[in-house]
DRENPA-3360 file (N, C-alpha, C; in nm, 2 decimals, always signed):
BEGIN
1 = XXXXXXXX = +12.98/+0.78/+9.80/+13.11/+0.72/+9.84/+13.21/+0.84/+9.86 ~ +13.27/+0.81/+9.99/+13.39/+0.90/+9.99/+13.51/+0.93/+9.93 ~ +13.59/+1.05/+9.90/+13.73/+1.01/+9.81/+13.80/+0.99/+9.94 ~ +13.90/+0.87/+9.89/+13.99/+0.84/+10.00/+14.12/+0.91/+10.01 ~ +14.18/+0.98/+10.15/+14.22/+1.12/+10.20/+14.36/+1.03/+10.16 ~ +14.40/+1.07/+10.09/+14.57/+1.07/+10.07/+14.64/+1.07/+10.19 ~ +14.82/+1.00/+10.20/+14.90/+1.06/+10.28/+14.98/+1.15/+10.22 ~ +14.98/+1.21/+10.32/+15.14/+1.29/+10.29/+15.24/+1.24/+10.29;
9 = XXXXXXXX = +15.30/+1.25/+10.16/+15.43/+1.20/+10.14/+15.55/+1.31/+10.26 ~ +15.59/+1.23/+10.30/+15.72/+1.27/+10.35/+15.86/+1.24/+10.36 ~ +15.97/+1.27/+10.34/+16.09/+1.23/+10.32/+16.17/+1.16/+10.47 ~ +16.17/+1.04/+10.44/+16.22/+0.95/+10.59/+16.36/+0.92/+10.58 ~ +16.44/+0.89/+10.47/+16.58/+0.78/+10.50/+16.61/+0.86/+10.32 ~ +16.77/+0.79/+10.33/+16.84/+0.83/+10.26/+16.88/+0.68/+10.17 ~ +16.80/+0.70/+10.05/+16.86/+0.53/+9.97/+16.98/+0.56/+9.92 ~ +17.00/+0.51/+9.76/+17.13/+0.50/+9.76/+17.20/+0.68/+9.76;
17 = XXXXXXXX = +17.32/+0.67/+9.74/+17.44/+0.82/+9.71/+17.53/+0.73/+9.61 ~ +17.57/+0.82/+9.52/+17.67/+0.80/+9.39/+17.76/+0.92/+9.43 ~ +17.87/+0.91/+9.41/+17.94/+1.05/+9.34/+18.04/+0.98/+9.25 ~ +18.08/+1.08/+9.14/+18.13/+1.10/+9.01/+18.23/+1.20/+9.06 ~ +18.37/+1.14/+9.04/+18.51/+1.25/+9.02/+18.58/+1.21/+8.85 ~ +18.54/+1.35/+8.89/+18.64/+1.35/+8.68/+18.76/+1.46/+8.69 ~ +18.86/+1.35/+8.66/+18.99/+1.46/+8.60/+19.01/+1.45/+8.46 ~ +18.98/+1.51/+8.36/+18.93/+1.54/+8.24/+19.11/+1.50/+8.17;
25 = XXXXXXXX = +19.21/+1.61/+8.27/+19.32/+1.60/+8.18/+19.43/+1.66/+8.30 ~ +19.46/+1.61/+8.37/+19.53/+1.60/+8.49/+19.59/+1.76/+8.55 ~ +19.53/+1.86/+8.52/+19.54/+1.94/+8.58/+19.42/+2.00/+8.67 ~ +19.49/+2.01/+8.81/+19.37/+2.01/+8.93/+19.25/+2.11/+8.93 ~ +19.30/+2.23/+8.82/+19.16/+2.34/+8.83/+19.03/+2.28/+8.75 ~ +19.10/+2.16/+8.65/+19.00/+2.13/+8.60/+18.89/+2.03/+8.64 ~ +18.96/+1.96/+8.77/+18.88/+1.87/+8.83/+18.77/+1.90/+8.88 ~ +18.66/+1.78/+8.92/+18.52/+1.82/+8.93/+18.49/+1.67/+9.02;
33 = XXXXXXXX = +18.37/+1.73/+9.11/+18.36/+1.60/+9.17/+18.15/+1.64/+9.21 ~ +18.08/+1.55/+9.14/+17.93/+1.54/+9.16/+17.88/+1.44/+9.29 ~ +17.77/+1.50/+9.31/+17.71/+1.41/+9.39/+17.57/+1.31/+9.29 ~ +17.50/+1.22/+9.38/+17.34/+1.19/+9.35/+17.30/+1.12/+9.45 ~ +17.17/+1.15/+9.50/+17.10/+1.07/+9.63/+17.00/+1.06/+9.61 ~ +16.92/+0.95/+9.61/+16.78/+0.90/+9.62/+16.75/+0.92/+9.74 ~ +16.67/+1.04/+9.81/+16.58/+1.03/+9.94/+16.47/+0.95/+9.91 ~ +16.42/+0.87/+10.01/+16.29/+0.77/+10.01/+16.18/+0.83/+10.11;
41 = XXXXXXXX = +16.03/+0.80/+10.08/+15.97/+0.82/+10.16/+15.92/+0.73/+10.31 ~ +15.82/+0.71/+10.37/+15.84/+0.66/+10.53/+15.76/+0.50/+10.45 ~ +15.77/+0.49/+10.31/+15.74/+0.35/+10.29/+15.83/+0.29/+10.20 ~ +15.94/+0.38/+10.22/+16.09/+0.31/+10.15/+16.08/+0.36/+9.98 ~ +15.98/+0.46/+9.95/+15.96/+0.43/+9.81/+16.01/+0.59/+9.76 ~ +16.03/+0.55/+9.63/+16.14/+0.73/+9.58/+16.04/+0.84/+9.60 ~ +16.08/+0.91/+9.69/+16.08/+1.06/+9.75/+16.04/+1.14/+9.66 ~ +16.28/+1.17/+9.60/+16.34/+1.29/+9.55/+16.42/+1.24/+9.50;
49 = XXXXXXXX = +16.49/+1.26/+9.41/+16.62/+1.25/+9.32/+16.69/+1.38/+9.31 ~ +16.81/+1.42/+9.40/+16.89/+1.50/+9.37/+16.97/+1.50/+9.29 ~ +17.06/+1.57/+9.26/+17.17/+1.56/+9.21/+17.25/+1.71/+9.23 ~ +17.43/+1.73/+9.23/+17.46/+1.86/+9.20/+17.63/+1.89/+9.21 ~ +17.70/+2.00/+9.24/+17.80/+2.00/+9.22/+17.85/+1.95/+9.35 ~ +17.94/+1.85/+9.41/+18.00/+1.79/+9.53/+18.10/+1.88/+9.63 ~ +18.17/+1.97/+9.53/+18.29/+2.04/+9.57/+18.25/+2.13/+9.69 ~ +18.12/+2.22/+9.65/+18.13/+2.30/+9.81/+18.07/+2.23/+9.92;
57 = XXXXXXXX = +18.00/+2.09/+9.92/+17.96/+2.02/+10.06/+18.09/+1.95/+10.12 ~ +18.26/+1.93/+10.05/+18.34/+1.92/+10.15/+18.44/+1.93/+10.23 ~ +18.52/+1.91/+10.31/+18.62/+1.97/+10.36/+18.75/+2.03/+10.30 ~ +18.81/+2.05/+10.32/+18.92/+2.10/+10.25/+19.02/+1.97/+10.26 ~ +19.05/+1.87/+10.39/+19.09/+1.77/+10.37/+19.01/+1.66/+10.28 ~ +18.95/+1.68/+10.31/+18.83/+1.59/+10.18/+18.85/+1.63/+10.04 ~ +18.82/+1.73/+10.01/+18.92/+1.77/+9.88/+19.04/+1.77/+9.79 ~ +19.17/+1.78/+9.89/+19.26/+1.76/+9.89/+19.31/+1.61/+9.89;
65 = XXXXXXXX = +19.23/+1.50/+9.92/+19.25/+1.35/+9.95/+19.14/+1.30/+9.83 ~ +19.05/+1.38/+9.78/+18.98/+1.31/+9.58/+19.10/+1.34/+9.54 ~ +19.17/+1.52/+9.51/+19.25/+1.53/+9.46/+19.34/+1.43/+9.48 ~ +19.42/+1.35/+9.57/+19.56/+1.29/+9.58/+19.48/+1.17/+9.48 ~ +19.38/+1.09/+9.55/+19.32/+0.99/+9.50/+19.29/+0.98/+9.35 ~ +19.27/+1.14/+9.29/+19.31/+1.10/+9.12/+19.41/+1.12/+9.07 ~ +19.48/+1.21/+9.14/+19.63/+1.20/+9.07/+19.76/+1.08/+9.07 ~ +19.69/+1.00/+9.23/+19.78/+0.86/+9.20/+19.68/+0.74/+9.10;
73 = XXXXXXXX = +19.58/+0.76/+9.06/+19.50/+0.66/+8.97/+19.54/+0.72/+8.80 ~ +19.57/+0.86/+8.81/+19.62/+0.91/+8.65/+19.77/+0.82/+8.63 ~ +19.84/+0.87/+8.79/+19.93/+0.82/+8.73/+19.99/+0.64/+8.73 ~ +19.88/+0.54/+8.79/+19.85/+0.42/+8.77/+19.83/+0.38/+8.63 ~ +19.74/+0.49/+8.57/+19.68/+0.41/+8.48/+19.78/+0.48/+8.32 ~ +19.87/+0.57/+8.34/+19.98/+0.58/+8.27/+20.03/+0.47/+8.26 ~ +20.12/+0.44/+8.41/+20.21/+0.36/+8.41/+20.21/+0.19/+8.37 ~ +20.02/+0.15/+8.35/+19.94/+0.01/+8.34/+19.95/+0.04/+8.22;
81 = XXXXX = +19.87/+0.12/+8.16/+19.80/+0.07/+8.04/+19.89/+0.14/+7.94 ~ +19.95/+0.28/+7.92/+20.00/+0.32/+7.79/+20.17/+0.23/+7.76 ~ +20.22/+0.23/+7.67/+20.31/+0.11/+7.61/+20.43/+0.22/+7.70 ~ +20.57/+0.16/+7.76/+20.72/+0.18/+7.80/+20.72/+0.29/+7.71 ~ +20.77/+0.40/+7.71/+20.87/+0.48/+7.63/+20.99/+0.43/+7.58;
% end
C-alpha cells in the first residue's frame, strides 16, 4: 500500500487581525501600538500566527490619529471615572 502524497500547505486569506495600543502613562514616547493576524490556509484552516511591533507598518497620519485617539480616551476616562477635584 501506498503512503498517501500530502498537500502542500499554502497561505490563501487573511482570518482574524487584533491590534493592541497602550498608553502606559500619557506621555507620547511611551506609547506603543502591536499588531496579530491569523493567515489561513486554501481550506480556511490556521496557516500562521503572527504577531509584532505595529508602529513601523503605518503612516505618519495613521500614527498621529492612534496618538489623538488615546489622548482624547485618557482624557475621557479622567474626566468619567476619577472623583471632581
Amino acid at each position: 500500500m501506498p503512503f498517501i502524497r500530502q498537500q502542500a500547505d499554502t497561505p490563501a486569506s487573511i482570518g482574524e487581525i487584533r491590534i493592541t495600543i497602550a498608553d502606559p502613562d500619557g506621555v507620547i514616547s511611551n506609547m506603543g501600538a502591536g499588531f496579530f493576524v491569523r493567515v489561513l490556509n486554501q481550506n480556511g484552516n490556521l496557516f500562521k500566527e503572527m504577531s509584532g511591533d505595529l508602529v513601523p507598518h503605518l503612516t505618519t497620519a495613521q500614527r498621529d490619529g492612534l496618538i489623538q485617539l488615546m489622548q482624547d480616551l485618557r482624557a475621557l476616562a479622567v474626566s468619567e471615572i476619577l472623583p471632581a477635584p
